[in-house]
C-alpha positions, 0 to 999 in steps of 0.5 A: 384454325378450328375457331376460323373454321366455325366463326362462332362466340357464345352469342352467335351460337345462340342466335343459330338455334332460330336460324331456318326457314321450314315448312309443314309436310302432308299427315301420314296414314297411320298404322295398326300399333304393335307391341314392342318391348323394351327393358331399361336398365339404370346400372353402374358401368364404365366408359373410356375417357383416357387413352391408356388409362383405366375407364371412368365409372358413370352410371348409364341407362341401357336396353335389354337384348330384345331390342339394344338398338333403342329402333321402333316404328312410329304408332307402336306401343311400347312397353317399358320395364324399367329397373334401379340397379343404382344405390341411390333413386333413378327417374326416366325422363324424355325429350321429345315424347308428347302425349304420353301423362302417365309416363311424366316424371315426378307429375305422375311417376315418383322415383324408382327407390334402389332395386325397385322396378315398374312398369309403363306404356308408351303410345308412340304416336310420333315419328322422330328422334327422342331422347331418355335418361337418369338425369333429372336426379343427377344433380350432385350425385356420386356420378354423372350418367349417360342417356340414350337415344331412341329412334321411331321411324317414319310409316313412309320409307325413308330413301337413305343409306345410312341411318346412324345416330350422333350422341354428343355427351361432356364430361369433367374430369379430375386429375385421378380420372373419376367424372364428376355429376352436374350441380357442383363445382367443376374446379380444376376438372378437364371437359372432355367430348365424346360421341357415342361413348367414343372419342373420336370416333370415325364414321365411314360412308361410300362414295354418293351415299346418303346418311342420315345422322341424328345429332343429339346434344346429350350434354348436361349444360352446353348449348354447342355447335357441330359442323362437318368440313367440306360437307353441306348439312341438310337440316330435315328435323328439330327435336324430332318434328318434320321440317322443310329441307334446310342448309344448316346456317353457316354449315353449323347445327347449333344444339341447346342441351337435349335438342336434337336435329335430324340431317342428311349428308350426301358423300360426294368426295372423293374415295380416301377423303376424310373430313374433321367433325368439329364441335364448338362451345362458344370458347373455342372449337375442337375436333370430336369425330371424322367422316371417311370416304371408303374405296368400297364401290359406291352404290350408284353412279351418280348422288341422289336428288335432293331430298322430300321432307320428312313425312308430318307427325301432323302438328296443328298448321296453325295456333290461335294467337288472339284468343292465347292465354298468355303466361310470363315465366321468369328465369335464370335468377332464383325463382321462389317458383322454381324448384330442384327436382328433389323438393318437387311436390306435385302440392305446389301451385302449378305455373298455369292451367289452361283447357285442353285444346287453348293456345298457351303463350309462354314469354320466357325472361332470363334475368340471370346473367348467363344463358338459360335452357328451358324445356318443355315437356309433353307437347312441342312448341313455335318460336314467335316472331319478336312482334308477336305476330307470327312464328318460326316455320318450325317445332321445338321442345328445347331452347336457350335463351341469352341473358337479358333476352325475352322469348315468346313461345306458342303450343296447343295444349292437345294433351290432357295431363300434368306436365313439367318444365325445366330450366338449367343455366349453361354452367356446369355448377347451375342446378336444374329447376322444374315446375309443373302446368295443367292441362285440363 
């Protein structure tokens, strides 16, 4: 019943990560910036994956009391201590954070050794929903771990009732309940789905409420798709960048692992109702979490009008494709270039260098034979049109790319520094690669 429901094989989940039809909003003014502190902890814990039955070690990033919520105000500057509470080297990394050199992983910042801590500051110049984790050494280790999401708000208010965060994560399971990190072979292991750290969690709204759900794909490897029965999703971000307000295509947001999309859900049902969540993997669909409608009162008489754009974090309108330096990288199958994050030397050739403020082209070949997520770390980036001739109304830092497929990407180079990309095969047992380009 669920797969009649979303409809979706692997190939048209895929497909449904380009589907929209946005455009750009008006810059806000910004704000003087205000410190903020935040302290990020890489320590062993434990999350309840079987019902009745002891909880799963993992290891996990967390906040400190000052600020457990991971919430802050676009324009801050952030101050980060991080520290390794782990046995083995731990390494912040980011979706979703442009600008920021000194932050880059393994470019700038070398592996925290085991009770070693640093410090670092953030300017927060973008609105949006980011994502941070532990897990660009996870491959192979005794222990998958979590990541976490954080939230910048925008300088203008933003007219909802709800903000809540919607963390997808996966997880491989052996018979006697220990988890399984990426880059190794799941064998006989269970996948099991959680959101939040919680499975099947309920979320509960009024009567003609507006909630505004950040999904975040925080899976090591699946590009899935989420849809909400008997609801319309307005589409309002992409990988924490402003979009013209979209339904989602065919009810479904499609998600490559990190991506993020931003929407708004308005709660016209009637008191009582509760609707299934379902994800879908491109094998089959499944329930992960439920929307309720309570008896409470709602708040108003009648739903809200549709919603304005988000505020723009104020990308450039325009890329200059004529004059682009233009780059092929090539995926999926082992790349000489390509590297597990443990080999990196920042030594090694970059895979390009280009002048600050140049328009870069990358044209992205997947010669493997599964799909291929690749991410871009420090800036955000178009989806051209398959003539190269124009690009997709919207910004991206993450995408998947099918087997045999070529996709052309566009991004200014407004940030100085060294940055990295990375790449990963939509299989559990695939290794995660990085390289590393210049911008001068």
């Amino acid at each position: 019943m669920a797969d009649r429901i979303l409809g979706l094989n692997r190939r048209e989940l895929l497909a449904g990560l380009g589907a929209a039809a946005i455009g750009p909003a008006v810059p806000g003014i910004a704000a003087a910036p205000e410190h903020q502190a935040l302290t990020l902890l890489a320590k062993a814990s434990a999350i309840a994956l079987r019902p009745g039955q002891p909880d799963t070690p993992i290891w996990s990033l967390q906040g400190g009391p000052q600020n457990p919520g991971f919430r802050f105000k676009q324009d801050d500057l952030l101050e980060v201590a991080f520290g390794n509470e782990l046995p083995v080297p731990a390494l912040l990394n980011w979706h979703g954070l442009d600008g920021v050199p000194a932050a880059e992983p393994l470019a700038a910042r070398s592996p925290l050794s085991a009770g070693a801590s640093e410090n670092l500051l953030i300017p927060l110049r973008h609105a949006g929903t980011l994502l941070c984790d532990i897990r660009l050494l996870g491959d192979g280790q005794a222990r998958p771990a979590r990541p976490q999401a954080l939230i910048v708000g925008e300088r203008e208010p933003v007219t909802t009732d709800r903000d809540e965060v919607f963390l997808v994560e996966d997880w491989r399971l052996r018979a006697d309940g220990t988890a399984i990190a990426p880059g190794s072979d799941p064998g006989d292991t269970v996948p099991v789905y959680t959101v939040n750290g919680q499975a099947a969690p309920e979320i509960r709204v009024r009567r003609h409420d507006r909630l505004r759900l950040r999904f975040i794909n925080g899976c090591q490897r699946a590009v899935i798709a989420v849809k909400i029965e008997g609801y319309e999703v307005r589409v309002m971000a992409l990988d924490g960048q402003p979009s013209e307000p979209f339904p989602a295509r065919n009810g479904a947001m499609v998600l490559a692992p990190g991506s993020r999309a931003d929407a708004f859900i308005d709660a016209g049902a009637a008191p009582g109702l509760t609707s299934s969540i379902l994800l879908h993997d491109g094998k089959e669909a499944r329930p992960i979490a439920r929307l309720t409608v309570s008896n409470d009162p709602p708040l108003r008489d009648a739903g809200l009008p549709p919603a304005p754009p988000l505020p723009s974090n104020g990308l450039p309108a325009l890329l200059d494709l004529k004059t682009a330096l233009r780059v092929d990288v090539a995926l999926g199958e082992p790349q000489a270039d390509w590297v597990r994050p443990a080999n990196f030397a920042i030594t090694s050739a970059p895979a390009f260098r280009a002048k600050a403020g140049r328009t870069v082209v990358l044209a992205l070949s997947n010669r493997g034979a599964k799909a291929v997520v690749f991410h871009l770390h420090g800036h955000h980036f178009r989806l051209l049109d398959r003539l190269d001739d124009g690009w997709k109304p919207f910004w991206l830092d993450t995408l998947a790319v099918d087997s045999a497929q070529t996709q052309r990407i566009a991004f200014a180079t407004e940030f100085a520094g060294r940055w990295l990309m990375e790449t990963a095969a939509t299989d559990w047992a695939a290794p995660r690669l990085v390289r590393w380009f210049s911008v001068e």
